[in-house]
C-alpha positions in Angstrom: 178.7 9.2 -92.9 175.7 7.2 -94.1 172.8 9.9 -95.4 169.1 9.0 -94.3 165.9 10.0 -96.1 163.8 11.0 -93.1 161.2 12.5 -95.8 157.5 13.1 -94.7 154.7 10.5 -95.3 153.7 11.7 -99.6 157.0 13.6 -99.2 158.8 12.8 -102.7 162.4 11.3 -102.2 163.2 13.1 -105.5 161.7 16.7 -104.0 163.5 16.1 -100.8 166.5 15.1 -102.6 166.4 18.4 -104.4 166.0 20.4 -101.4 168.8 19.5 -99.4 171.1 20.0 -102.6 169.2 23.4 -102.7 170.1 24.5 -99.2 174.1 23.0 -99.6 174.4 25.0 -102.8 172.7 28.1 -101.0 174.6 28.4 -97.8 177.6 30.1 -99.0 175.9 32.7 -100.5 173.5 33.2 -97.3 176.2 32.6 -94.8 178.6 35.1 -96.7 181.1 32.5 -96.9 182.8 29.0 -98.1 180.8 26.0 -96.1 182.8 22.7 -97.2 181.4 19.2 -96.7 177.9 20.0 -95.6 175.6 16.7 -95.6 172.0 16.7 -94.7 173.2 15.8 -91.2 175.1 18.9 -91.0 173.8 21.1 -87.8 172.8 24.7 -89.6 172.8 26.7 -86.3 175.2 25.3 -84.0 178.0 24.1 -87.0 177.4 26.7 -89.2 176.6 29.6 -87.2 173.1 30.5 -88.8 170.8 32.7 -87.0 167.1 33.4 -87.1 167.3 36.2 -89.7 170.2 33.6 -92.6 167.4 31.2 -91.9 164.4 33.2 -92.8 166.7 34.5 -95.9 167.5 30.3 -96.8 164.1 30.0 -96.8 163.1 32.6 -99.1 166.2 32.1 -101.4 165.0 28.4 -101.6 161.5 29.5 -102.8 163.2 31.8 -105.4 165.5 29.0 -106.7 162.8 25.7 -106.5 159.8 28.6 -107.5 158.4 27.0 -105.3 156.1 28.6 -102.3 156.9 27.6 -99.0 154.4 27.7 -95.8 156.4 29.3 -92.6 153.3 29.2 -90.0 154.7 26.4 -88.4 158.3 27.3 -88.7 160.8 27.0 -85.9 163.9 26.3 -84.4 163.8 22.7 -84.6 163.1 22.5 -88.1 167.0 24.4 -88.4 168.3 21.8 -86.4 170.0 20.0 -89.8 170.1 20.6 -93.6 168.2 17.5 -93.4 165.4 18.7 -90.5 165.0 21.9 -92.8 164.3 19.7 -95.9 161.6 18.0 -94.4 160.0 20.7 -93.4 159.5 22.3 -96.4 158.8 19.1 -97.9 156.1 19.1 -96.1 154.6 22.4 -95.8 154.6 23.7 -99.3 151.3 25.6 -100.5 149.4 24.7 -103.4 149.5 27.1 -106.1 146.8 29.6 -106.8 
């Protein structure tokens, strides 16, 4: 399986890079359980079973980990489609900080 950087326009490949190895290292821990062989092409919801609620908690255990602050306005289901999909997202939608 070939991985693809699908990163935002001014999205760093570096940052996204980060991410996804955020959100593999993270999934156990959310998902209560071992995940083996997860790649950024790796369907959260439909091959791993997570739901609304592990998302929301991904997301906020990613901002604890990166310290990083994370803008969930334009959040939604399609942005859980893959590890990758969720990357983007919040490589795109991170807030400034104060």
């Amino acid at each position: 399986m070939t991985e693809h950087n699908t990163a935002p326009a001014g999205a760093e490949p570096a940052l996204r890079d980060r991410l996804v190895g955020s959100i593999r290292d993270l999934l156990p821990r959310v998902l209560g359980r071992e995940v083996a062989g997860v790649t950024e092409d790796t369907a959260l919801m439909d091959a791993l079973g997570l739901s609304s609620t592990t998302g929301l908690e991904l997301v906020l255990e990613l901002e604890d980990r990166l310290e990083l602050e994370i803008s969930v306005e334009e959040l939604g289901r399609d942005d859980f489609a893959t590890v990758g999909s969720l990357a983007d997202y919040v490589a795109g939608n991170l807030l400034a900080e104060a």
